[in-house]
VEXNUKE-823319 format. One record per residue (C-alpha): residue number from 1; x, y, z. Coordinates in nm, 3 decimals, padded with zeros to 5 digits, m for minus. Layout:
VEXNUKE-823319
<NUM, <X, Y, Z>>
...
end
This chain:
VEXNUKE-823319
<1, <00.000, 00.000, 00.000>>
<2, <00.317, 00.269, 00.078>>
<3, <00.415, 00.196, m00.293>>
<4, <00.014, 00.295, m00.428>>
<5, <00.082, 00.617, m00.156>>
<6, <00.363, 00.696, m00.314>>
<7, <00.279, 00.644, m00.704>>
<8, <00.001, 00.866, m00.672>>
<9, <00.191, 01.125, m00.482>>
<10, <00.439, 01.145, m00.706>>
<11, <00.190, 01.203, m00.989>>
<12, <m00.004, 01.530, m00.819>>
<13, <00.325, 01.662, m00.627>>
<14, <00.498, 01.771, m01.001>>
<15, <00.731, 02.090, m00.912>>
<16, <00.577, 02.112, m00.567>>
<17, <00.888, 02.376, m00.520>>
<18, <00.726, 02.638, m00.728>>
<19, <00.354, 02.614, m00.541>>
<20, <00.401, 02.872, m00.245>>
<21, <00.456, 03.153, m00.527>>
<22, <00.126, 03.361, m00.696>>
<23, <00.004, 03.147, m00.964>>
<24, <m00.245, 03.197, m01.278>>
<25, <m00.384, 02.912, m01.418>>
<26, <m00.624, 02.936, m01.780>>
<27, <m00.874, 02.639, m01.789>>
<28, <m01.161, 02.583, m02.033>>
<29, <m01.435, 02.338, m02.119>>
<30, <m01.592, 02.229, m02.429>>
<31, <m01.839, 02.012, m02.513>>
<32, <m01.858, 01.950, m02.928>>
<33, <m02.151, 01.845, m02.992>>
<34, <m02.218, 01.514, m03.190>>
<35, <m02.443, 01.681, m03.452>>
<36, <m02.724, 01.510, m03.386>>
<37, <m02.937, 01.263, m03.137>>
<38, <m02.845, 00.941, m03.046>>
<39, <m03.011, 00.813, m02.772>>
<40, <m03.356, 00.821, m02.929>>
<41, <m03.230, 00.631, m03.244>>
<42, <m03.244, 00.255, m02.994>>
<43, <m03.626, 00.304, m02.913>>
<44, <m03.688, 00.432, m03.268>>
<45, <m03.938, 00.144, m03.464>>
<46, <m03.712, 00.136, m03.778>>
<47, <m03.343, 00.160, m03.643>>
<48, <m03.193, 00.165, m03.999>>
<49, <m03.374, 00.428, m04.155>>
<50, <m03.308, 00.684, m03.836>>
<51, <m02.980, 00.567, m03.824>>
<52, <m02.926, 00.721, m04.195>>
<53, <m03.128, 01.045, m04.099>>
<54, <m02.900, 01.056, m03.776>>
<55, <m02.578, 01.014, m04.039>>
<56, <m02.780, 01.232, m04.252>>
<57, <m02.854, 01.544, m03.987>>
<58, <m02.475, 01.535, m03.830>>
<59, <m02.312, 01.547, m04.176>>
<60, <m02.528, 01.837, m04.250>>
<61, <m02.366, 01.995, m03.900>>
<62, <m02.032, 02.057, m04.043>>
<63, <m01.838, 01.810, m03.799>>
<64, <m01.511, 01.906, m03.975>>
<65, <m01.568, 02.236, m04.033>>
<66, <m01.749, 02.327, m03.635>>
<67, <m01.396, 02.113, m03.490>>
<68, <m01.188, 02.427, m03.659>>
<69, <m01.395, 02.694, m03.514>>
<70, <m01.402, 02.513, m03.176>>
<71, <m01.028, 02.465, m03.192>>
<72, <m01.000, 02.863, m03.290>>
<73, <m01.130, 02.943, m02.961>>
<74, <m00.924, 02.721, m02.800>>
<75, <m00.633, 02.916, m02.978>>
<76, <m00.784, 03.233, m02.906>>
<77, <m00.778, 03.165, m02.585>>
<78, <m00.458, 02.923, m02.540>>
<79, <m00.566, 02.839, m02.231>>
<80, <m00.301, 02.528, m02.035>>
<81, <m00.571, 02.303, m01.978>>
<82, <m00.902, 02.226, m02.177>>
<83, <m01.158, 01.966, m02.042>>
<84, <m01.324, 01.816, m02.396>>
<85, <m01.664, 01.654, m02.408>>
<86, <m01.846, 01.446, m02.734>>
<87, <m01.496, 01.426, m02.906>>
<88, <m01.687, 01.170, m03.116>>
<89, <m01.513, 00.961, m03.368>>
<90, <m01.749, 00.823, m03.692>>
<91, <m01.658, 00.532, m03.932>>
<92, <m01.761, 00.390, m04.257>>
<93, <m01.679, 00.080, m04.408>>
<94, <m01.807, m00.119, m04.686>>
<95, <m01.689, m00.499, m04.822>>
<96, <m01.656, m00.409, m05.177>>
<97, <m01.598, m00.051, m05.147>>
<98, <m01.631, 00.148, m05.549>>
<99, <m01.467, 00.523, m05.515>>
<100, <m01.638, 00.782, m05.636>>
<101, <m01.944, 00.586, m05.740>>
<102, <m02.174, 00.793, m05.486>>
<103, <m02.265, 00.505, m05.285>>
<104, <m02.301, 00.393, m04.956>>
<105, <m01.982, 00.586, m04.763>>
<106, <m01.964, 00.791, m05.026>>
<107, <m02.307, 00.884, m05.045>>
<108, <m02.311, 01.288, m05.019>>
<109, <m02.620, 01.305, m04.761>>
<110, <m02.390, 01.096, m04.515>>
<111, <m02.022, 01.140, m04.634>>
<112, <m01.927, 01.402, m04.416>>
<113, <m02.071, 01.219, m04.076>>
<114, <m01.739, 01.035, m04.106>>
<115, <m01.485, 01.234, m03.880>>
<116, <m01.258, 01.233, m03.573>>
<117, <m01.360, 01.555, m03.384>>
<118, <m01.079, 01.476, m03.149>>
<119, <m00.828, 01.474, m03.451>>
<120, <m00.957, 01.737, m03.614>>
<121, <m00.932, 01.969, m03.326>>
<122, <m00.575, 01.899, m03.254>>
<123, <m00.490, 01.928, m03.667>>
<124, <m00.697, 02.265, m03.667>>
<125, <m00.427, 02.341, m03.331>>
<126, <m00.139, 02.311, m03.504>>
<127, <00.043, 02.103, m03.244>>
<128, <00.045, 02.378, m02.991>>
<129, <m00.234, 02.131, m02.762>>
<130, <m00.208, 01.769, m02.679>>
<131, <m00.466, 01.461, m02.601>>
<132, <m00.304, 01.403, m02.216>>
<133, <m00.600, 01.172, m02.139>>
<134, <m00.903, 01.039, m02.255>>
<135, <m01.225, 00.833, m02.160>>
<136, <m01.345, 00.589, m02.385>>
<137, <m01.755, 00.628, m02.339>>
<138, <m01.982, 00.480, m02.578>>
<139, <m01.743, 00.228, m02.853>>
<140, <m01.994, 00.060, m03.071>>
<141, <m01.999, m00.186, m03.229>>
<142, <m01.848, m00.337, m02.941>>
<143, <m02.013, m00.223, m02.694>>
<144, <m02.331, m00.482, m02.810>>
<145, <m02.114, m00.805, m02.820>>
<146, <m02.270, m00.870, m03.145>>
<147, <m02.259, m01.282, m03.279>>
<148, <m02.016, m01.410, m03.572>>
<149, <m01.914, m01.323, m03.758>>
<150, <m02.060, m00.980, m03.711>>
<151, <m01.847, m00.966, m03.368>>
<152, <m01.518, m00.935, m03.611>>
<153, <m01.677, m00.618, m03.798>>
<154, <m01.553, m00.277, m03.781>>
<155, <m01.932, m00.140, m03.730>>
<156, <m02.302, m00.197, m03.694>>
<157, <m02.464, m00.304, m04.055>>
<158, <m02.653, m00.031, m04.175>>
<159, <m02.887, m00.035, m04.512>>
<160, <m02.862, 00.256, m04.750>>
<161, <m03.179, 00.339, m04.939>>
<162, <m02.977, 00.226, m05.245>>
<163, <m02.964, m00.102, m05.097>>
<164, <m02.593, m00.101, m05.052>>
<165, <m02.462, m00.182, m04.697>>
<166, <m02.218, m00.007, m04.507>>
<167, <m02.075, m00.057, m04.109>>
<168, <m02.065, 00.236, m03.909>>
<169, <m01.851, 00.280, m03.625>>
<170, <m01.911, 00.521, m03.325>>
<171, <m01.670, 00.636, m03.048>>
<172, <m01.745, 00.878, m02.776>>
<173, <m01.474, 01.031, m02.613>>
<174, <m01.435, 01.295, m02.344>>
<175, <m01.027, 01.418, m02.340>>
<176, <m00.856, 01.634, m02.145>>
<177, <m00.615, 01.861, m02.382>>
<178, <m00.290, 02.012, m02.251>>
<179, <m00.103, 02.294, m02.391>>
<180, <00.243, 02.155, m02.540>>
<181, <00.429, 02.328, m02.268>>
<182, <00.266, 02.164, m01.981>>
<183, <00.410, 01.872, m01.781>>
<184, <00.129, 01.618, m01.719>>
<185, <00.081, 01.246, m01.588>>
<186, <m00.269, 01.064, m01.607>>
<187, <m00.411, 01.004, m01.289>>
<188, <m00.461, 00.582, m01.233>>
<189, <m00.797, 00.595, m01.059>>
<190, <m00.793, 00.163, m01.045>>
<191, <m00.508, 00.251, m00.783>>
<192, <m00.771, 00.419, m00.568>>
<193, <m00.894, 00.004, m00.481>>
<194, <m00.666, m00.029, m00.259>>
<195, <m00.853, 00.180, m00.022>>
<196, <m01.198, 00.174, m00.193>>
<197, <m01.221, m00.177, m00.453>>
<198, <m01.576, m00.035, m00.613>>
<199, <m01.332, 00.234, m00.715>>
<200, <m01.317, 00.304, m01.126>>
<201, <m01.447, m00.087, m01.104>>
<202, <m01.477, 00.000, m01.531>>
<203, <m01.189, 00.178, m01.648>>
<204, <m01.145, 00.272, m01.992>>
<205, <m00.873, 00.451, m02.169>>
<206, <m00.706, 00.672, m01.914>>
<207, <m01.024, 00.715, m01.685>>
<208, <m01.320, 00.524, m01.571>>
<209, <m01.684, 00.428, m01.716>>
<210, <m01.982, 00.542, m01.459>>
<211, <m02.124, 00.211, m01.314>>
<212, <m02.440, 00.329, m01.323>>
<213, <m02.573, 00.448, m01.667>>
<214, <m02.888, 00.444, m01.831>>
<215, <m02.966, 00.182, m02.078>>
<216, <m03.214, 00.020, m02.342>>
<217, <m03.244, m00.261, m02.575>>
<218, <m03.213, m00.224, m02.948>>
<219, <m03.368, m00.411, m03.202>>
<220, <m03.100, m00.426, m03.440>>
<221, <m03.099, m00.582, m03.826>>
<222, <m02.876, m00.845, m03.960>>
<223, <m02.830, m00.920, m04.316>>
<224, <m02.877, m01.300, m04.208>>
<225, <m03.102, m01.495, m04.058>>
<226, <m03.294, m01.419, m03.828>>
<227, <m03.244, m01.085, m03.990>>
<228, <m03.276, m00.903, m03.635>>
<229, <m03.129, m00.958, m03.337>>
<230, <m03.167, m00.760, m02.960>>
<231, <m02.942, m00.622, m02.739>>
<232, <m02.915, m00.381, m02.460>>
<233, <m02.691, m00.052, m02.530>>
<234, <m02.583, 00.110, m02.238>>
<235, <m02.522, 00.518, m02.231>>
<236, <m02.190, 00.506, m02.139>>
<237, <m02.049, 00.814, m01.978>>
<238, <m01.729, 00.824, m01.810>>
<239, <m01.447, 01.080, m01.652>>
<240, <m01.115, 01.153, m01.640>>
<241, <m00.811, 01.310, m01.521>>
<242, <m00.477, 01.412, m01.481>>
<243, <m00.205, 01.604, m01.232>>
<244, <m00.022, 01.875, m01.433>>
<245, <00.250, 02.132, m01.380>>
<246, <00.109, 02.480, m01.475>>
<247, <00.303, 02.810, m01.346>>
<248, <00.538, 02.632, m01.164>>
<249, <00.266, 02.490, m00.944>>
<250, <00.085, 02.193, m00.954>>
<251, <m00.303, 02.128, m01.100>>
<252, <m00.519, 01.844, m01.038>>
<253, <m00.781, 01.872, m01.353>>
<254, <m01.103, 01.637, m01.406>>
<255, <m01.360, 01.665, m01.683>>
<256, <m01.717, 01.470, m01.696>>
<257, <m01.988, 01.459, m01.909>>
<258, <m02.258, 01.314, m01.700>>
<259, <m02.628, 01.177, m01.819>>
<260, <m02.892, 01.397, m01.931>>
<261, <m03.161, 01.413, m01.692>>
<262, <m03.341, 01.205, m01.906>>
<263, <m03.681, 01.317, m01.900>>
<264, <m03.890, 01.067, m02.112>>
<265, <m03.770, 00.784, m01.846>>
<266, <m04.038, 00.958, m01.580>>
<267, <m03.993, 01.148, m01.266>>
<268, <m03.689, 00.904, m01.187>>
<269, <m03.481, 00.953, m01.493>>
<270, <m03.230, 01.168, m01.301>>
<271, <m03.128, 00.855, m01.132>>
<272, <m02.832, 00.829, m01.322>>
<273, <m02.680, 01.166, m01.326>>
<274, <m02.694, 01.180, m00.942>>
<275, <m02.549, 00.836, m00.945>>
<276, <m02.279, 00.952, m01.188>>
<277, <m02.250, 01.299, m00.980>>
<278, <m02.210, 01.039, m00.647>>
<279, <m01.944, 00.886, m00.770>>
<280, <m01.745, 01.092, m00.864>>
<281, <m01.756, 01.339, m00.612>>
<282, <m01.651, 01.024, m00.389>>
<283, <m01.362, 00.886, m00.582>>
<284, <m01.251, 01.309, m00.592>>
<285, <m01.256, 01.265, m00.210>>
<286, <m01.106, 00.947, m00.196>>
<287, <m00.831, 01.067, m00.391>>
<288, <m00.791, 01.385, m00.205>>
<289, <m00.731, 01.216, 00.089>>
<290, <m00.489, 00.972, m00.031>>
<291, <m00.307, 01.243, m00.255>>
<292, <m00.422, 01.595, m00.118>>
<293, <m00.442, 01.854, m00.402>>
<294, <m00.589, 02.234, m00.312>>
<295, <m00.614, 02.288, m00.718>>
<296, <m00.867, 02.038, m00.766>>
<297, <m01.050, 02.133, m01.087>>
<298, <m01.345, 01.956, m01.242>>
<299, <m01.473, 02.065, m01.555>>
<300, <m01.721, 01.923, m01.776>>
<301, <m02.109, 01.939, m01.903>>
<302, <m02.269, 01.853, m01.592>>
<303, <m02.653, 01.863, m01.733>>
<304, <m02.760, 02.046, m01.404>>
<305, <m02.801, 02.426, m01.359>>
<306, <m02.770, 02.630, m01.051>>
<307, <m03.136, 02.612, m01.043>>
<308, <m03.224, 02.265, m01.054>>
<309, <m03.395, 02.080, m00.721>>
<310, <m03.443, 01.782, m00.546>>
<311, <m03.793, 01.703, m00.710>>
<312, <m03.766, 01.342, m00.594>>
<313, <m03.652, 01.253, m00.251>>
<314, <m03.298, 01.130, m00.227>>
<315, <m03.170, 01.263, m00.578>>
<316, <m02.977, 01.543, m00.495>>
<317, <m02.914, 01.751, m00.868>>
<318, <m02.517, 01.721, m00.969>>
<319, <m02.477, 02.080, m00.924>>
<320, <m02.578, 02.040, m00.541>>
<321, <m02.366, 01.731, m00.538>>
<322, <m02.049, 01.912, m00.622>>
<323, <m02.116, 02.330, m00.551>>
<324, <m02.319, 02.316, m00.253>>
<325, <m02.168, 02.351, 00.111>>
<326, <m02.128, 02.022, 00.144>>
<327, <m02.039, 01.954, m00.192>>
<328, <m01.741, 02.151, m00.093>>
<329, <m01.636, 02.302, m00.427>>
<330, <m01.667, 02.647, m00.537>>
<331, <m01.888, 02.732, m00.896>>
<332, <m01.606, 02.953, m01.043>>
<333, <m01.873, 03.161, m01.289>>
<334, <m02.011, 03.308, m00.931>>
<335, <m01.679, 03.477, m00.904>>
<336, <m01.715, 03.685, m01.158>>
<337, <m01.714, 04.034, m01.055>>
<338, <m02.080, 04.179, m00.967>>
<339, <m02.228, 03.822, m01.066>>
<340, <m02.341, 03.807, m00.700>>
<341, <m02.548, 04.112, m00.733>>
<342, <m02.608, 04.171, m01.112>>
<343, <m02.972, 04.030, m01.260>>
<344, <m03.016, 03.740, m01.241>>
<345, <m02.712, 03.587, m01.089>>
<346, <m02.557, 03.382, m01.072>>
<347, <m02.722, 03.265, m01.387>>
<348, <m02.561, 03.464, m01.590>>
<349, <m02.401, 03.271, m01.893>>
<350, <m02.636, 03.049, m02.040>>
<351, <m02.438, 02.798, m02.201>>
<352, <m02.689, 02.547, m02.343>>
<353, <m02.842, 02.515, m02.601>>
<354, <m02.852, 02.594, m02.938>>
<355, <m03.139, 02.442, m03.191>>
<356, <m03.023, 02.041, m03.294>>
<357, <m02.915, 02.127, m03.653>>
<358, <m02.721, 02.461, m03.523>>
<359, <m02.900, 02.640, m03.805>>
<360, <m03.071, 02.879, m03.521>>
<361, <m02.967, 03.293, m03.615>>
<362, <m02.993, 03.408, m03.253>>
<363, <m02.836, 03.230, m02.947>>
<364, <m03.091, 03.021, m02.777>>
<365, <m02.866, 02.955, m02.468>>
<366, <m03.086, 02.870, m02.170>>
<367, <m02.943, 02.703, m01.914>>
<368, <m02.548, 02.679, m01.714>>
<369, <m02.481, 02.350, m01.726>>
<370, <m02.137, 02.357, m01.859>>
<371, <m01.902, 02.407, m01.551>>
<372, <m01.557, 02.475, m01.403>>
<373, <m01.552, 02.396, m01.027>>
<374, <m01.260, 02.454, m00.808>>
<375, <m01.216, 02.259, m00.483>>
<376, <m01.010, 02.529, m00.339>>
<377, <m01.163, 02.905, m00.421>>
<378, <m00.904, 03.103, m00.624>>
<379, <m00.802, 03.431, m00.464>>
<380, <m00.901, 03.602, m00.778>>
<381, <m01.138, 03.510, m01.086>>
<382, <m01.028, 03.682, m01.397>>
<383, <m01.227, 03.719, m01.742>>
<384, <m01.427, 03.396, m01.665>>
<385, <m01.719, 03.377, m01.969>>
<386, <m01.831, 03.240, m02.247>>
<387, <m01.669, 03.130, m02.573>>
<388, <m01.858, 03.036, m02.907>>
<389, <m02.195, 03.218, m02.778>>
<390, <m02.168, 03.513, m03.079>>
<391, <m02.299, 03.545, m03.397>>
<392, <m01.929, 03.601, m03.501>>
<393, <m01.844, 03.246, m03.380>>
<394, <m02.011, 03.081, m03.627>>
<395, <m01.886, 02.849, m03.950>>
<396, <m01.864, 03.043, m04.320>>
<397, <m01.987, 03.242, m04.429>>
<398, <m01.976, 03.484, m04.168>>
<399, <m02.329, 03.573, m03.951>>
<400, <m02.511, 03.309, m04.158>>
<401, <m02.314, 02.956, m04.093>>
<402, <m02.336, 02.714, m03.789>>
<403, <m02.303, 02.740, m03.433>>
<404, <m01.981, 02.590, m03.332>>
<405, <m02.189, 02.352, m03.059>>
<406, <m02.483, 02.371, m02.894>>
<407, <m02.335, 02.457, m02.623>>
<408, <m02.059, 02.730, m02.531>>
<409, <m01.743, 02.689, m02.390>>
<410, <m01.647, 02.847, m02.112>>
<411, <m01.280, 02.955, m02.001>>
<412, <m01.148, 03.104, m01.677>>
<413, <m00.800, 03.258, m01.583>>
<414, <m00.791, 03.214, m01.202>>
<415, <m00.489, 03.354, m00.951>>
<416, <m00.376, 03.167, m00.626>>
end
């Protein structure tokens, strides 16, 4: 057990020298946006044909073209440290592939669903940012532990209207990006079971999957007999983290994206968010006590706002989970100056959501649920807002194109 001590000491304590000094640290999170809806698609009655309109609606969202204005605020910005959410990851194969026939992967209304958001991001960065650690959420097809030989495919069949068939792959990934001049080490959660065993019980990539996630079964068609099968797909969400070096002192930085709060599952669908929230907020304090870190940040799309409640006995909203007083970290937005007594405060800086297809002219932001929480307050907040909320923002041509996301980012410059 001294050797776990010490491994994970030796991971948050980077340049512990430089700490007692005045320190600014710039962190930001993002979430990207898929493009379109997923979790609707397993209850839909014909899987295949919304599976093309999903293809269909995210290729119209401009997946390559919203990762280069995300990554431009990034830039803009340059913040050390960038918490990442829906860095999704689309494939396309087919057996007998033609180029340029127009066909299946190459059919226009879908082609440009195929991207790496994470990849294009970083391209778009021009190696000035990093991917220091990643979560591995939803990986389909093999998430569904499909039968042979379908098991050995590199994605779920799908059934153009042409009749051609193609195999689509989906990752969901949420990464933590670190500026090129930052010194960083993923933090090994599964260590944590040495003191807790239900601890990061599913990791994946550099982080951990939430044990408790909503789920549903899919009717799903094979070109074979029986020509359908079932099976239950699980909403994966996940989080991760790292210790970093930033101004000669050292950061401990998390990012999350937890569950919607699900309302077509009923008056309990926020279940799994507060189980999610739960979690992690114990592991955080698990982890703090093995390996105590006052620059504790957790970032991430939450899917609760300041000004959700505890409709149902028992499950507390995330927000209350993490910013509350016994939640014991601090909401950095309500630092802003005069956010405590402008209008409407704290809720100030909407940052979700824009219309699905991002076609919307005005901002529709209604609702903070994208958040940067500190465990230990900053002495000062500077030039914490929003990024990717203006008209200007937008993809080509200028005024007229897509929202980035459907959400905003939001960055923060704090001073210890």
């Amino acid at each position: 057990m001294k050797r776990i001590v010490t491994t994970l000491l030796s991971a948050s304590l980077l340049g512990i020298a430089g700490s007692a000094t005045a320190t600014d640290v710039e962190i930001m999170t993002q979430n990207q946006y898929v493009g379109t809806e997923l979790i609707a698609l397993v209850t839909e009655p014909d899987f295949n044909a919304a599976v093309v309109s999903a293809l269909q609606t995210r290729a119209a969202s401009l997946p390559t073209e919203r990762a280069a204005a995300l990554a431009a605020l990034i830039a803009k910005r340059g913040p050390a440290l960038v918490g990442v959410q829906e860095a999704y990851r689309f494939t396309c194969y087919e057996q007998v592939p033609v180029p340029g026939d127009g066909k299946g992967c190459d059919d226009q209304s879908i082609a440009g669903a195929f991207t790496d958001q994470l990849a294009d991001t970083l391209t778009a960065l021009g190696g000035r940012y990093v991917a220091a650690a990643q979560v591995v959420n939803l990986d389909l097809p093999a998430d569904l532990d499909l039968p042979p030989p379908l098991d050995q495919a590199p994605g779920i069949p799908v059934i153009m209207p042409d009749g051609t068939v193609i195999l689509v792959g989906v990752v969901d990934r949420d990464v933590i990006l670190a500026r090129n001049d930052v010194a960083y080490q993923p933090i090994d959660f599964t260590q944590l079971q040495a003191f807790v065993p239900e601890i990061c019980a599913r990791p994946s990539g550099d982080g951990c999957k939430y044990q408790v996630v909503a789920s549903a079964d899919l009717t799903l068609p094979i070109p074979f007999p029986p020509y359908s099968i079932t099976r239950t797909v699980r909403f994966e969400r996940g989080f991760v983290g790292i210790d970093a070096l930033v101004g000669g002192a050292p950061q401990r930085f998390v990012t999350t994206h937890l569950e919607t709060r699900l309302e077509s599952f009923g008056p309990l669908g926020r279940y799994f968010q507060t189980a999610q929230a739960t979690e992690l907020h114990g592991t955080l304090q698990v982890l703090q006590a093995v390996s105590p870190q006052g620059h504790t940040f957790v970032v991430g799309d939450f899917n609760s706002d300041p000004r959700d409640v505890e409709e149902v006995p028992g499950l507390v909203p995330p927000y209350q989970i993490f910013a509350s007083e016994a939640g014991g970290f601090t909401d950095v937005w309500t630092l802003r100056p005069g956010t405590a007594t402008g209008q409407g405060a704290p809720l100030v800086g909407m940052s979700c959501c824009q219309e699905e297809d991002l076609g919307n002219h005005r901002s529709m932001l209604y609702e903070r649920v994208d958040l940067i929480l500190a465990l230990t307050p900053p002495r000062n907040a500077f030039d914490v807002r929003l990024l990717g909320e203006s008209v200007a923002d937008k993809t080509w041509p200028p005024g007229l194109g897509l929202w980035p996301s459907d959400h905003a980012s939001v960055a923060a410059r704090l001073r210890y």
